[in-house]
Residue frames as qw, qx, qy, qz and C-alpha x, y, z in Angstrom:
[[0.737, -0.143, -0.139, -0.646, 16.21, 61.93, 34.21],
 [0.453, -0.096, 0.866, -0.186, 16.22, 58.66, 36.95],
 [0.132, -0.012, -0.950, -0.281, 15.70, 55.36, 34.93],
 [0.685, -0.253, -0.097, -0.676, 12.19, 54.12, 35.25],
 [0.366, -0.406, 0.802, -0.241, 11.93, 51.16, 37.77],
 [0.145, -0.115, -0.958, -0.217, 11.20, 47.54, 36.94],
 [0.274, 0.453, 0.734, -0.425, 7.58, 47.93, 37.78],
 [0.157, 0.754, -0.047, -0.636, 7.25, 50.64, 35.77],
 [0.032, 0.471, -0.814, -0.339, 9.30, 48.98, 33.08],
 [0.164, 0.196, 0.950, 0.179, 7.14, 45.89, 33.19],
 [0.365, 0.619, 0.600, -0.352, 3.72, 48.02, 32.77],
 [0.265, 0.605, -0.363, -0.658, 4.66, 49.50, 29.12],
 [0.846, 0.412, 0.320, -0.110, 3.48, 47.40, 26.13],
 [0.479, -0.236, 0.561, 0.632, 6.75, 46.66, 24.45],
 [0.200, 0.506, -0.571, -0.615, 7.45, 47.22, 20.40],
 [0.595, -0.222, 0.772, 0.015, 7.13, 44.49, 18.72],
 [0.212, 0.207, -0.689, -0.661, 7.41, 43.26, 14.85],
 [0.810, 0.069, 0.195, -0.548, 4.20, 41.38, 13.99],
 [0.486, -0.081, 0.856, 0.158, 4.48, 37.57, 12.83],
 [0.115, 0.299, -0.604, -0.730, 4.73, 37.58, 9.19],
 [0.607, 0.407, 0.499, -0.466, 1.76, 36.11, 7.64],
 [0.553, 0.099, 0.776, 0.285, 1.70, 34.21, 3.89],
 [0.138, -0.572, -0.477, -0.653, -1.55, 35.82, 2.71],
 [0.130, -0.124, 0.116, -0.977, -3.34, 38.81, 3.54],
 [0.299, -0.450, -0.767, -0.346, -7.09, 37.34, 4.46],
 [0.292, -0.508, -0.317, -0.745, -9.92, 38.94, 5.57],
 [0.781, -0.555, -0.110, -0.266, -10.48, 37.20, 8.87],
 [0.813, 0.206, -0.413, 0.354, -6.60, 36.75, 9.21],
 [0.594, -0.722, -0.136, 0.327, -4.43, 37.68, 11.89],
 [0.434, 0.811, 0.063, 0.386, -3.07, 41.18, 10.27],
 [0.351, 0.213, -0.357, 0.839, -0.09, 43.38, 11.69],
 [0.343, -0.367, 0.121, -0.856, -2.70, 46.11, 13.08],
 [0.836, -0.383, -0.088, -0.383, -5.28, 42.67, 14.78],
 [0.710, 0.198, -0.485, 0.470, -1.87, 41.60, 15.99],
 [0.320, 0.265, -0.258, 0.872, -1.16, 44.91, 17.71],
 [0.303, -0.346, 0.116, -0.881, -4.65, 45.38, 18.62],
 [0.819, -0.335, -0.465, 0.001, -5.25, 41.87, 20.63],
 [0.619, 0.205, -0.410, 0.638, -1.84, 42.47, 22.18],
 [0.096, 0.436, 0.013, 0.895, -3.88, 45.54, 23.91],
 [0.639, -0.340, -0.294, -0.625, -6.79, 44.35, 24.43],
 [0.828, -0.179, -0.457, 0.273, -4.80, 41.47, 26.61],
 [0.428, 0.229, -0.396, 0.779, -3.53, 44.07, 28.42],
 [0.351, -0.250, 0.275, -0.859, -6.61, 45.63, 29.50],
 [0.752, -0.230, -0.250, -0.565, -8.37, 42.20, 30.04],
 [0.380, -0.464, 0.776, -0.192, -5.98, 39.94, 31.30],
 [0.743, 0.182, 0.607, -0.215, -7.55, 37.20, 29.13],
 [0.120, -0.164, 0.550, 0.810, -6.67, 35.93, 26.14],
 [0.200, 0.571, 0.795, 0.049, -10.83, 34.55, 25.36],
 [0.034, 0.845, 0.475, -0.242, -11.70, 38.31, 25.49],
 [0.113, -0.702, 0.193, 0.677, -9.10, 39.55, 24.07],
 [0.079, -0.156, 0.745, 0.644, -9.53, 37.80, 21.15],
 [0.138, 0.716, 0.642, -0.237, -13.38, 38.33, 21.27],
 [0.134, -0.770, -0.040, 0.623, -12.25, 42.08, 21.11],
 [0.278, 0.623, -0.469, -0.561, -10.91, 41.68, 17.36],
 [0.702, 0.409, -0.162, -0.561, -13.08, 39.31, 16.41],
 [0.587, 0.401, -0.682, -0.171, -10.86, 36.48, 15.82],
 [0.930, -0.323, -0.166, -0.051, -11.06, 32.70, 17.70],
 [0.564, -0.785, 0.248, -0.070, -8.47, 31.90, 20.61],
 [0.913, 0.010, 0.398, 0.093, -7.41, 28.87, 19.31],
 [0.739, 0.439, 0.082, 0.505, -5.37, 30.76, 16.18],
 [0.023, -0.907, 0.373, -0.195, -3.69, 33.12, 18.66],
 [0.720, -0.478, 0.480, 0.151, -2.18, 30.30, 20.34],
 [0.876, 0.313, 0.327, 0.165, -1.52, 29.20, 17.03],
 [0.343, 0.885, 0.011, 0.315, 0.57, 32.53, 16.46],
 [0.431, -0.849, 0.229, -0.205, 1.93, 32.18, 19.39],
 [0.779, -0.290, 0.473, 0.291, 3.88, 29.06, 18.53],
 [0.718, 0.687, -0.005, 0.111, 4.69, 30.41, 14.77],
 [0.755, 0.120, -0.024, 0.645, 8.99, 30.17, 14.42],
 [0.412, 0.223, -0.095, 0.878, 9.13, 33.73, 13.93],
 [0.418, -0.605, -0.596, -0.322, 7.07, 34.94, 16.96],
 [0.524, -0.164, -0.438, 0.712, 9.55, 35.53, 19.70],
 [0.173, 0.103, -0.139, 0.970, 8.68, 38.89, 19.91],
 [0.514, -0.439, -0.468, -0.569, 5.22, 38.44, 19.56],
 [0.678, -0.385, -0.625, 0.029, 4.86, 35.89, 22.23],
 [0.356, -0.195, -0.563, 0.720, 7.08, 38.61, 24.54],
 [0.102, -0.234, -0.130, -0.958, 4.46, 40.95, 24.18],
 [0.659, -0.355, -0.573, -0.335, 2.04, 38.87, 25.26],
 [0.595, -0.207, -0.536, 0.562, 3.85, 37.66, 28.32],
 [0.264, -0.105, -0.396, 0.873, 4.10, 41.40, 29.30],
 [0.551, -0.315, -0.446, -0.632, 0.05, 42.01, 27.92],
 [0.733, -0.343, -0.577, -0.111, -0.91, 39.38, 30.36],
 [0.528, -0.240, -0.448, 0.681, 1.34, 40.51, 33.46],
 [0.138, 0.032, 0.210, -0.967, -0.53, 44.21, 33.13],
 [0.572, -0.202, -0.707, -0.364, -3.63, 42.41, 32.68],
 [0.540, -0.402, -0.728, 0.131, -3.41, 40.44, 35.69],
 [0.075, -0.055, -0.392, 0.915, -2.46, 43.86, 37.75],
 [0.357, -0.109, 0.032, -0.927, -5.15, 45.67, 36.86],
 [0.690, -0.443, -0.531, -0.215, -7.42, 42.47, 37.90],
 [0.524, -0.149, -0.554, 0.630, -5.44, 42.49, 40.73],
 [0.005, 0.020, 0.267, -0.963, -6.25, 46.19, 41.59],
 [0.553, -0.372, -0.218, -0.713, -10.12, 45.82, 40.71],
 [0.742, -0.302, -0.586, 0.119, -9.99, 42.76, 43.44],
 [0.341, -0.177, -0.353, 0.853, -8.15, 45.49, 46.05],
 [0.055, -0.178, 0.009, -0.983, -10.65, 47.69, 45.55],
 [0.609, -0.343, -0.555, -0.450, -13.56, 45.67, 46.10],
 [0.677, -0.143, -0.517, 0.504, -11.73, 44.07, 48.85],
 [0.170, 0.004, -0.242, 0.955, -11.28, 47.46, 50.29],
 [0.226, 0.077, 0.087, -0.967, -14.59, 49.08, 49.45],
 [0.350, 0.166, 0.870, -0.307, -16.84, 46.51, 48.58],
 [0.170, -0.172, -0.644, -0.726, -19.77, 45.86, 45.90],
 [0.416, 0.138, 0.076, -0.896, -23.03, 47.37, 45.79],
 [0.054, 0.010, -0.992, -0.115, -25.69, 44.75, 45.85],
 [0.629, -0.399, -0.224, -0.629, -29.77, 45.04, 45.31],
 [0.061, 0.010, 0.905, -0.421, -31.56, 44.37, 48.52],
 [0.440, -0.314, -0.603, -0.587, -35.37, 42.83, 47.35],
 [0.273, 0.133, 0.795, -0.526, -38.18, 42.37, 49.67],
 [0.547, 0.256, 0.779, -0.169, -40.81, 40.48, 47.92],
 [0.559, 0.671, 0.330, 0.358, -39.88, 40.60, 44.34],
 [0.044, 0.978, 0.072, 0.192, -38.99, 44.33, 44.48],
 [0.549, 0.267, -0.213, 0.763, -35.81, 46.18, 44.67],
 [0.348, -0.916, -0.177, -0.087, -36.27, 48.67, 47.96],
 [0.289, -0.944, 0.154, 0.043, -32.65, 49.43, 48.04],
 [0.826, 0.312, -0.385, 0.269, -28.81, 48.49, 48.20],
 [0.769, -0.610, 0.153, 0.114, -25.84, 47.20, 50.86],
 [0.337, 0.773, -0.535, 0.042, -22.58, 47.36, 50.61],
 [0.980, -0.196, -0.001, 0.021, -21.14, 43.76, 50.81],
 [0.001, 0.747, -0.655, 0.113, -17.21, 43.36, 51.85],
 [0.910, 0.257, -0.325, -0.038, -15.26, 40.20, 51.32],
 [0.382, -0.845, 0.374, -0.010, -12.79, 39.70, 54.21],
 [0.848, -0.258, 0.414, 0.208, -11.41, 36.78, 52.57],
 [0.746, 0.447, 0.242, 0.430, -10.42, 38.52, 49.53],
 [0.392, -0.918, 0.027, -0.062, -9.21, 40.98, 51.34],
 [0.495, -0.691, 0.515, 0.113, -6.66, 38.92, 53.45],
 [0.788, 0.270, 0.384, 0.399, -5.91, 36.83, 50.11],
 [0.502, 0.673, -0.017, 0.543, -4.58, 40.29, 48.30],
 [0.284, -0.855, 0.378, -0.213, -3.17, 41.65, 51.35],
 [0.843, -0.310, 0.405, 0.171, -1.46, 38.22, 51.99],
 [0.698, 0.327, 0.333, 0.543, 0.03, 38.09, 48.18],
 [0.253, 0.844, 0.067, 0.469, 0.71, 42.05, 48.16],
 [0.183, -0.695, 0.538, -0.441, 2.70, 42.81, 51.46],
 [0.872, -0.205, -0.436, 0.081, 3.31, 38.57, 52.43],
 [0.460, 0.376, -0.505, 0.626, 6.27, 40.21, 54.42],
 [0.118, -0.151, 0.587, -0.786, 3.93, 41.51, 57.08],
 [0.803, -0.024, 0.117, -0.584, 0.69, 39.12, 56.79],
 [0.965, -0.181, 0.028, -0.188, 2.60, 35.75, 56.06],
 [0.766, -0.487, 0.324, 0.266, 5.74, 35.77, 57.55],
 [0.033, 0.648, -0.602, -0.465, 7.53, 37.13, 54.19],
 [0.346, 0.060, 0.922, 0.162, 5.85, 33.71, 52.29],
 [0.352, 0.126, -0.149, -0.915, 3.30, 35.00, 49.47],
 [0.678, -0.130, -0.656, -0.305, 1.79, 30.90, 49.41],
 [0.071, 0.025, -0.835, 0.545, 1.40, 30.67, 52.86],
 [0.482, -0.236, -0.480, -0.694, -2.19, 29.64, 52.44],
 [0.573, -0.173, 0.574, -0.559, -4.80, 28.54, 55.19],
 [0.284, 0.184, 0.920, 0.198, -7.06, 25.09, 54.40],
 [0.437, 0.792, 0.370, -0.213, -10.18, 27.27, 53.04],
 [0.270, 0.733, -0.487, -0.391, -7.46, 29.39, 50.41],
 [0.018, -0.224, 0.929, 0.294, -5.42, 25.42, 49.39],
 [0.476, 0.418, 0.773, -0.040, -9.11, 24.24, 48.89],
 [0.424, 0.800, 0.300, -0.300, -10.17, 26.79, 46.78],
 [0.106, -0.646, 0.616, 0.438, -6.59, 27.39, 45.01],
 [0.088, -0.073, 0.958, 0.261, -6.71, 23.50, 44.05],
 [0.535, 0.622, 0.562, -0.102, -10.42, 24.00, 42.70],
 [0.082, 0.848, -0.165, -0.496, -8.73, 26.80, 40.84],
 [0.280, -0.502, 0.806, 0.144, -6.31, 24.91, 39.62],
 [0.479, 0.241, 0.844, 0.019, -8.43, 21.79, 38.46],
 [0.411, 0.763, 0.416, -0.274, -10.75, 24.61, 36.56],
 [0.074, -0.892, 0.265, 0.358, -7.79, 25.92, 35.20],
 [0.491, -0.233, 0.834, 0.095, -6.38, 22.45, 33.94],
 [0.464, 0.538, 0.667, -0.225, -9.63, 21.85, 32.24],
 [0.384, 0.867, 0.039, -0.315, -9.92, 25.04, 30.46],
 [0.232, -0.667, 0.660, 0.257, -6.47, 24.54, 29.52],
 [0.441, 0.027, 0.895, 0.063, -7.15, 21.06, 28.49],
 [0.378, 0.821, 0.394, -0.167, -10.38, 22.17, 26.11],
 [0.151, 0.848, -0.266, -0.433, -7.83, 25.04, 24.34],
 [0.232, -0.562, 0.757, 0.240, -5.22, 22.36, 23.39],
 [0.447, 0.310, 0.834, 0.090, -7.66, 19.86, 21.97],
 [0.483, 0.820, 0.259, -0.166, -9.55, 22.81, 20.00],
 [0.104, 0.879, -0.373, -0.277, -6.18, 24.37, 18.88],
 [0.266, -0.145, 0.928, 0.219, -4.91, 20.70, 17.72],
 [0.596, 0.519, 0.609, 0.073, -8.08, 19.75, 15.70],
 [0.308, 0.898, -0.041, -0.310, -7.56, 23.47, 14.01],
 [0.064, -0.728, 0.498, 0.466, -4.29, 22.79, 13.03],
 [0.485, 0.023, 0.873, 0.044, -5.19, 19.21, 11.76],
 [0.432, 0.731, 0.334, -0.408, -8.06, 21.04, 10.09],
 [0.087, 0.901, -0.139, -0.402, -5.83, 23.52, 8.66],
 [0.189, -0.476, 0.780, 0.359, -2.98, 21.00, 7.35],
 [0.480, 0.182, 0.806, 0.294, -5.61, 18.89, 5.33],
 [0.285, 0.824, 0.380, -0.308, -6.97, 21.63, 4.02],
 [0.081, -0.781, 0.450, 0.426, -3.77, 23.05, 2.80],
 [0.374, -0.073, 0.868, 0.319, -2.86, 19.55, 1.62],
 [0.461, 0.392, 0.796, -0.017, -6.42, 19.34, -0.38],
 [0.361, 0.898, 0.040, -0.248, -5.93, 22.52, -1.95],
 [0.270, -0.612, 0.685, 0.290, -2.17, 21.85, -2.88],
 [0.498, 0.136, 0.840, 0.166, -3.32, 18.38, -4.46],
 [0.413, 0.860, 0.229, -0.194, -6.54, 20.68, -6.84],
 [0.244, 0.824, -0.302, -0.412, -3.75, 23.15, -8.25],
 [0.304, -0.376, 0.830, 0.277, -1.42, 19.84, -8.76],
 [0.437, 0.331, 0.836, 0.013, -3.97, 18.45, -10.73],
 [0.259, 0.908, 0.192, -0.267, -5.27, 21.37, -12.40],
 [0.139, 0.824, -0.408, -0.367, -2.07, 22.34, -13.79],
 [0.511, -0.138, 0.847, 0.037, -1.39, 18.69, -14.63],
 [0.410, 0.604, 0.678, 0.081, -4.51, 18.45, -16.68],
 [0.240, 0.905, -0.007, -0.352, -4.22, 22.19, -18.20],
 [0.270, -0.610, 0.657, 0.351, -0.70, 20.87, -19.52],
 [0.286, -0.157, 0.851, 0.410, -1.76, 18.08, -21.25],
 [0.517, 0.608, 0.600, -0.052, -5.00, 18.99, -22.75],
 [0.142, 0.901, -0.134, -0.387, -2.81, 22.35, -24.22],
 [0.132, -0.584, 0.706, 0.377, -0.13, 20.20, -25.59],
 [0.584, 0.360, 0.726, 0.048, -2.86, 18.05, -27.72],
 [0.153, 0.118, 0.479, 0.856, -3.02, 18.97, -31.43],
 [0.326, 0.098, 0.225, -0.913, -6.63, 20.96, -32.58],
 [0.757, -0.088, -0.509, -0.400, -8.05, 17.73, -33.92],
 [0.501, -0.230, -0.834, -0.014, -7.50, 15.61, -30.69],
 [0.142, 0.085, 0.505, -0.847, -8.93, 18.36, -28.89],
 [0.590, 0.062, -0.113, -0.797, -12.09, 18.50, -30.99],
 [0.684, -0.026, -0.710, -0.166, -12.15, 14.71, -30.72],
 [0.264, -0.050, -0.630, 0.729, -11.65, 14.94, -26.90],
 [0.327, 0.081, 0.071, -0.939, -14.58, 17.51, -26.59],
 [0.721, -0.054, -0.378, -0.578, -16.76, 14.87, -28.64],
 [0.364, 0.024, -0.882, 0.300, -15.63, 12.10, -26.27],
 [0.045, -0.162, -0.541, 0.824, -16.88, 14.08, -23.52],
 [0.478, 0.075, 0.100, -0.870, -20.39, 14.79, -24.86],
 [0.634, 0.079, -0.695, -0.330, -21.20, 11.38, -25.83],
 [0.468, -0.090, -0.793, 0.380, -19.75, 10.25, -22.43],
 [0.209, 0.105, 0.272, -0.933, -22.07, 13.28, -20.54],
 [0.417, 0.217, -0.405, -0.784, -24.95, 11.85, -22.82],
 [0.510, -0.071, -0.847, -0.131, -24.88, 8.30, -22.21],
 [0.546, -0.506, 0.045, -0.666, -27.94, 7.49, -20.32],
 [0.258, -0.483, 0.803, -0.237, -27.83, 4.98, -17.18],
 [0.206, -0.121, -0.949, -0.207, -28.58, 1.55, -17.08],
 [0.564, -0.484, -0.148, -0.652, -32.33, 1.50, -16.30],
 [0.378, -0.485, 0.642, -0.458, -33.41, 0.07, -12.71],
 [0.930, 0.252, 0.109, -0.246, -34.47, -3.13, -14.56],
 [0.646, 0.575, -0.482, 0.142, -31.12, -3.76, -16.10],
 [0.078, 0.641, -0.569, 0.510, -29.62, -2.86, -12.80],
 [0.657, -0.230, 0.381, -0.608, -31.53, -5.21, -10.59],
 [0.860, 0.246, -0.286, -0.342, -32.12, -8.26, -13.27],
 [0.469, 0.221, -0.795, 0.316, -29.22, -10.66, -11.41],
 [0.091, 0.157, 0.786, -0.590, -31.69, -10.41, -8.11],
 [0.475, 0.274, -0.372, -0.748, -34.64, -10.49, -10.64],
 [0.824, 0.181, -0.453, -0.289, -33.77, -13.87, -11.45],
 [0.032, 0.057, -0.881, 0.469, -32.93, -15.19, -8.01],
 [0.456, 0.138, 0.470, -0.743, -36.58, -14.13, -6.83],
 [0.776, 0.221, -0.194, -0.558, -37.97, -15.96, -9.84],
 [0.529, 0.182, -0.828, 0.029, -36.19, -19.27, -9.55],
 [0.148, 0.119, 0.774, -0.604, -37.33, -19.19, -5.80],
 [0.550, 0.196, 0.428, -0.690, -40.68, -18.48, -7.01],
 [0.648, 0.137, -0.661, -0.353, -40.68, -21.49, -9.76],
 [0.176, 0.155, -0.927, 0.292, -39.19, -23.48, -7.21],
 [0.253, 0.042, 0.429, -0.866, -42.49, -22.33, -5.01],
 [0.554, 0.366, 0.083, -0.743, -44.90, -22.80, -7.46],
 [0.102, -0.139, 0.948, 0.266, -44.78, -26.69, -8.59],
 [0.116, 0.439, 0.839, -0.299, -48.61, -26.87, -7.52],
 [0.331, 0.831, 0.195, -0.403, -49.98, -23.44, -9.42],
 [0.667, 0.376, 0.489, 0.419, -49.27, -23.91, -12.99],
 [0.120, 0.950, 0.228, 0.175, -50.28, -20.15, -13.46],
 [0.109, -0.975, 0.184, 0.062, -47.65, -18.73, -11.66],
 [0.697, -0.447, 0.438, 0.349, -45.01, -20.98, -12.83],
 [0.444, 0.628, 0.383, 0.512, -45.73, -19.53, -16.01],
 [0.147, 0.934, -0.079, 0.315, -45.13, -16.16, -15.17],
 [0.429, -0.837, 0.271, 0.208, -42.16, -16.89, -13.09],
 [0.706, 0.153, 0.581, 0.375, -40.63, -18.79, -15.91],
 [0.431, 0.768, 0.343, 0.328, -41.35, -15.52, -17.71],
 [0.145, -0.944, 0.285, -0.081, -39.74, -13.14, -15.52],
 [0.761, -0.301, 0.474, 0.325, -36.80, -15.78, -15.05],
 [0.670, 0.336, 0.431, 0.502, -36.42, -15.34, -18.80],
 [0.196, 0.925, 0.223, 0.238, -36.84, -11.97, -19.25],
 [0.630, -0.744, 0.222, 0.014, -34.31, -11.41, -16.34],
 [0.616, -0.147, 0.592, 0.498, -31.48, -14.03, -17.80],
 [0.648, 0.383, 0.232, 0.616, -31.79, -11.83, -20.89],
 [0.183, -0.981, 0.015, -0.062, -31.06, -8.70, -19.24],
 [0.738, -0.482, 0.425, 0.205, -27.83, -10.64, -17.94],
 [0.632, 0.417, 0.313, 0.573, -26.55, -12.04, -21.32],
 [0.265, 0.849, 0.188, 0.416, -26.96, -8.27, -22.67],
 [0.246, -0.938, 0.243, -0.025, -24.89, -6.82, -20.01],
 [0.831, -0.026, 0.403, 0.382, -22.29, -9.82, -20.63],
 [0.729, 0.530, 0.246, 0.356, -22.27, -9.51, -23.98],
 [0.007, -0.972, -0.007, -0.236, -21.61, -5.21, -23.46],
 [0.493, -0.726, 0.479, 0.026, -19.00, -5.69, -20.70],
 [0.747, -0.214, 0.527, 0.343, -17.44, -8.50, -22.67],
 [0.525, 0.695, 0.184, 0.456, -17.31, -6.07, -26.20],
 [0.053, -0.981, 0.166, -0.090, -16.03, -3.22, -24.14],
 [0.733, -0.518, 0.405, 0.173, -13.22, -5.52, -22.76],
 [0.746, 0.232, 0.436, 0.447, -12.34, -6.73, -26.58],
 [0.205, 0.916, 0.085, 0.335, -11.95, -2.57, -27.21],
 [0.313, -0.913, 0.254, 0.053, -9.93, -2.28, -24.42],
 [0.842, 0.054, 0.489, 0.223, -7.65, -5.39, -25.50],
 [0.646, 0.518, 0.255, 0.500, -7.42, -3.98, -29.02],
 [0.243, 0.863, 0.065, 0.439, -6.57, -0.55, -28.42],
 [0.291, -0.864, 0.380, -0.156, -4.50, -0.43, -25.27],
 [0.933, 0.100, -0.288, 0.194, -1.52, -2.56, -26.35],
 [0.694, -0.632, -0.255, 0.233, 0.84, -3.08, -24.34],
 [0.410, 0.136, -0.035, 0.901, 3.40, -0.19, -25.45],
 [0.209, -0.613, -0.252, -0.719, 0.11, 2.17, -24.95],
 [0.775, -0.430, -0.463, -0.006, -0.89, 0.24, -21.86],
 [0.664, -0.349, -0.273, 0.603, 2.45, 0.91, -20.34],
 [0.110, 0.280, 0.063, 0.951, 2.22, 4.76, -21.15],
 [0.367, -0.608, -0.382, -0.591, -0.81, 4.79, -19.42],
 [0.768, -0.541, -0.301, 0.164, 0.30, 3.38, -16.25],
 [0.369, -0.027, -0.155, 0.916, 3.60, 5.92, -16.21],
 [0.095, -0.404, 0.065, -0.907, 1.57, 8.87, -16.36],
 [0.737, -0.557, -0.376, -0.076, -0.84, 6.92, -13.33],
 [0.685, -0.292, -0.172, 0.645, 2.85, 6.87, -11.45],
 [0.209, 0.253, 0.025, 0.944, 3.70, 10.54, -12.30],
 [0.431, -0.611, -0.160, -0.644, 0.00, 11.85, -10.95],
 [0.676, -0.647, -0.151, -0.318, -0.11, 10.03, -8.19],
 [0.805, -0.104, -0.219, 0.542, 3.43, 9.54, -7.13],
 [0.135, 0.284, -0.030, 0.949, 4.21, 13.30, -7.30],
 [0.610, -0.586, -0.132, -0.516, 0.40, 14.51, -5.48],
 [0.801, -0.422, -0.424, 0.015, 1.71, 12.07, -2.55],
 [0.604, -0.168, -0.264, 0.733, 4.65, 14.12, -1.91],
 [0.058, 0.935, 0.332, 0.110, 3.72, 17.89, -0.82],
 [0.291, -0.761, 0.346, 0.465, 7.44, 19.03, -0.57],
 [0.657, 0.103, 0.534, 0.523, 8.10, 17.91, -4.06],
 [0.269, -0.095, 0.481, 0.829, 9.51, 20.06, -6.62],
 [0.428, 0.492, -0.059, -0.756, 7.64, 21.58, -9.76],
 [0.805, 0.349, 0.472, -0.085, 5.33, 19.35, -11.85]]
């Protein structure tokens, strides 16, 4: 049986192992939506449509396409995309040849059809398909109406190009802080599952009451929260009022009412401070601040070890 020739040879959709894949997800890029882009690029010549075809965005084939253990992948493509372009190639020769049916209207109204014929796309796939006898054996031997329309090609081609690389860079950017922000959760989670299991069953039940007291405590009201620009606006309006006795009586009242709001948060912020004082000394203190270094020294490193 005679070998098959290198044409032949290049129009067969290789083998090819799929690029392994972490996890199995629903919208992922599976062995079988591997195998069945890879096709689909063969009969479109695109990757946008082929990856229309199974659903999945362009941007994370390229991403597959650059994964370490891809080689094979990526030749599959390569030879996806080279029967691809033929068979554009051959629907352009055929037009070229036979031309495209076009409606011909006469006011508003479809009253028939013409066959239009393209001579320049014609002598552009006759020039790149037999160059030996239309340009002198040179398949770029282009006129100035083909190098104008090439280099718009080209520019459009740049663009698109340009637009893939910027969407397929934010994804991966996406993708790595995402990874990172789920990585950090479990680190924490399992952090905090550790040490609330390795409390006894009384400083759990004391832990539990911590936590409903601290869930419980209502906020400061919008009076409490306000009462230090309270008693700005009233000193301005004492200051204001030298000439209206009345209202330097009632700003003199909100001024007071205001400067004890103040004291009372003092006082609160300056008992909580004598609680912290007494009860984090400084052997406790400094246990608190290792296990600060241990969370957040470990969480900063995402190749580090097991918690």
């Amino acid at each position: 049986m005679p070998e098959p020739s290198p044409t032949e040879t290049a129009l067969t959709l290789p083998e090819f192992t799929p690029v392994p894949r972490q996890k199995e997800r629903h919208n992922g890029w599976k062995p079988e939506v591997q195998r069945a882009f890879i096709e689909a690029l063969a009969e479109t010549g695109s990757v946008r449509s082929a990856c229309a075809r199974v659903s999945r965005a362009d941007h994370g084939a390229y991403l597959l396409r650059r994964h370490p253990e891809a080689e094979e992948f990526r030749k599959a493509w390569d030879v996806a995309l080279d029967i691809g372009m033929r068979r554009i190639e051959d629907v352009a020769m055929d037009r070229a040849l036979h031309g495209v049916e076009t409606p011909v209207y006469s006011y508003g109204k479809i009253v028939g059809t013409r066959t239009v014929y393209n001579d320049r796309l014609l002598m552009f796939m006759l020039r790149n398909r037999a160059p030996e006898r239309f340009t002198g054996g040179q398949a770029k031997a282009l006129n100035a109406v083909d190098a104008m329309q090439l280099k718009r090609l080209k520019a459009e081609w740049a663009k698109d190009y340009a637009k893939t690389y910027e969407r397929t860079r934010a994804a991966a950017a996406h993708a790595r802080t995402v990874e990172r922000e789920h990585w950090l959760e479990q680190r924490l989670e399992t952090m905090h599952r550790r040490w609330f299991t390795s409390l006894s069953p009384a400083a759990r039940a004391a832990y539990r009451k911590f936590r409903e007291v601290e869930l419980a405590q209502t906020e400061p009201s919008l009076d409490q929260r306000y009462a230090k620009y309270d008693a700005e606006n009233a000193r301005e309006d004492l200051s204001n009022a030298a000439d209206d006795p009345d209202a330097a009586a009632d700003a003199r009242a909100a001024l007071s009412e205001a400067e004890a709001l103040i004291e009372a948060q003092a006082a609160e912020e300056r008992a909580a401070e004598a609680d912290y004082e007494e009860w984090f000394t400084p052997e406790r203190r400094a246990k608190v601040w290792q296990a600060i270094d241990v969370v957040f020294g470990r969480v900063s490193d995402v190749g580090g070890g097991e918690i």
